[in-house]
C-alpha positions in Angstrom: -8.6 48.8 162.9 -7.7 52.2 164.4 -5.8 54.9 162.7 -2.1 54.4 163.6 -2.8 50.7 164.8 -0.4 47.9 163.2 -1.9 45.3 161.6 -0.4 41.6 163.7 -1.5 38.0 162.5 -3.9 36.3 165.2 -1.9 33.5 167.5 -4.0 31.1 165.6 -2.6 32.3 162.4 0.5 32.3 163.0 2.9 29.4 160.5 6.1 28.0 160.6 7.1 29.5 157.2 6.9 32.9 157.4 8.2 32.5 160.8 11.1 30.7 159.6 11.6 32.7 156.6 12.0 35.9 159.2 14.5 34.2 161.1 17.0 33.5 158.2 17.7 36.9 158.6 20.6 37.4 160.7 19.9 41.1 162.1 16.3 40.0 162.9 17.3 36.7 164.8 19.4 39.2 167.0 16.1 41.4 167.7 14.6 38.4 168.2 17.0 37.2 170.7 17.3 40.2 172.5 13.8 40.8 173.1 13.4 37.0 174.1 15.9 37.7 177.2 13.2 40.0 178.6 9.9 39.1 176.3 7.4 40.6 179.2 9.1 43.8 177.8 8.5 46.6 175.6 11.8 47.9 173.9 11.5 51.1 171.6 12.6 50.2 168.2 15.0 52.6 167.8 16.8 51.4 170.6 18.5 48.2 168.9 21.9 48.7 167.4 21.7 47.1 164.1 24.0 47.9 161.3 21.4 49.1 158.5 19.7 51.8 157.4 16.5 53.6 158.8 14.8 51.9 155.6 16.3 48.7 155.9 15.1 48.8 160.0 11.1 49.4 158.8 11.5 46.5 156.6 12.7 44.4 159.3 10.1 45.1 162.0 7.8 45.0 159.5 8.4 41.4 158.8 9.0 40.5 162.0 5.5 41.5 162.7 3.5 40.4 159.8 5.6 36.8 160.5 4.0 36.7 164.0 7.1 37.0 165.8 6.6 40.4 167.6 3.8 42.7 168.6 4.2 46.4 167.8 2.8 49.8 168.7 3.1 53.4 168.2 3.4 55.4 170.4 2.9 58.5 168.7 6.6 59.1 169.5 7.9 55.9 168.8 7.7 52.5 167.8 7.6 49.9 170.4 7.8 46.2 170.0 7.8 42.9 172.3 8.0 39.0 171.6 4.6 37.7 171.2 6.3 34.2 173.4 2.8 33.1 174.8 1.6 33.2 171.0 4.8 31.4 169.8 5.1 28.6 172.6 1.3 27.7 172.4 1.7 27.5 168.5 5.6 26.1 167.9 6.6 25.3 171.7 10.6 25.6 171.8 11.2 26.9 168.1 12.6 30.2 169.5 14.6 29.1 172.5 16.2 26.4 169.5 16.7 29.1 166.6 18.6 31.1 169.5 20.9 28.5 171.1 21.8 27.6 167.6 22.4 31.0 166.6 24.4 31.5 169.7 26.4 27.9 169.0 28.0 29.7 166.1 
C-alpha cells in the first residue's frame, strides 16, 4: 500500500455485520444516504453537516470504510469519499436502497 493510501476491504470481503453494525449509527446512515443520491460521486468529507466533533467525524469515515460501505482518498488537501454501490449491490443487492427508505419512513 502507498504512503497516504487508505486501507478498504476487497468487494469480496465485504459482510453483512460490520455493514450492518455501521449503519446503526444514525449520523452515518445519513452519509450514507446522501452519497447514495449521487454514488458515481466524490463528496469531500468535510462537506457533510453532521453534528459532532472533528474526532467524532474520523471515527465515522473510518468505519464506514473499514465496513465496506464507502471508498476514500486523500487528496493531500482533503479527504474524499464515494459509495462503493457496485461493491454493495453485487454483494447484498437492495440492503442500502432498504436501510434508507426505512430510515426515511421514520
Amino acid at each position: 500500500m502507498a504512503a497516504g493510501e487508505l486501507e478498504h476491504p476487497r468487494a469480496d470481503e465485504l459482510e453483512v455485520g460490520p455493514i450492518l453494525l455501521a449503519l446503526a449509527d444514525a449520523n452515518r446512515r445519513r452519509v450514507v444516504a446522501e452519497l447514495a443520491e449521487r454514488p458515481d460521486e466524490e463528496r469531500l468529507c468535510a462537506s457533510f453537516d453532521l453534528p459532532v466533533s472533528k474526532s467524532s467525524r474520523t471515527r465515522h469515515w473510518r468505519v464506514l470504510r473499514e465496513a465496506g460501505l464507502v471508498y476514500q482518498r486523500d487528496a493531500g488537501n482533503g479527504l474524499y469519499m464515494r459509495l462503493r454501490k457496485d461493491d454493495l449491490d453485487r454483494r447484498f443487492p437492495g440492503l442500502i436502497p432498504a436501510v434508507i427508505a426505512a430510515d426515511s419512513a421514520h
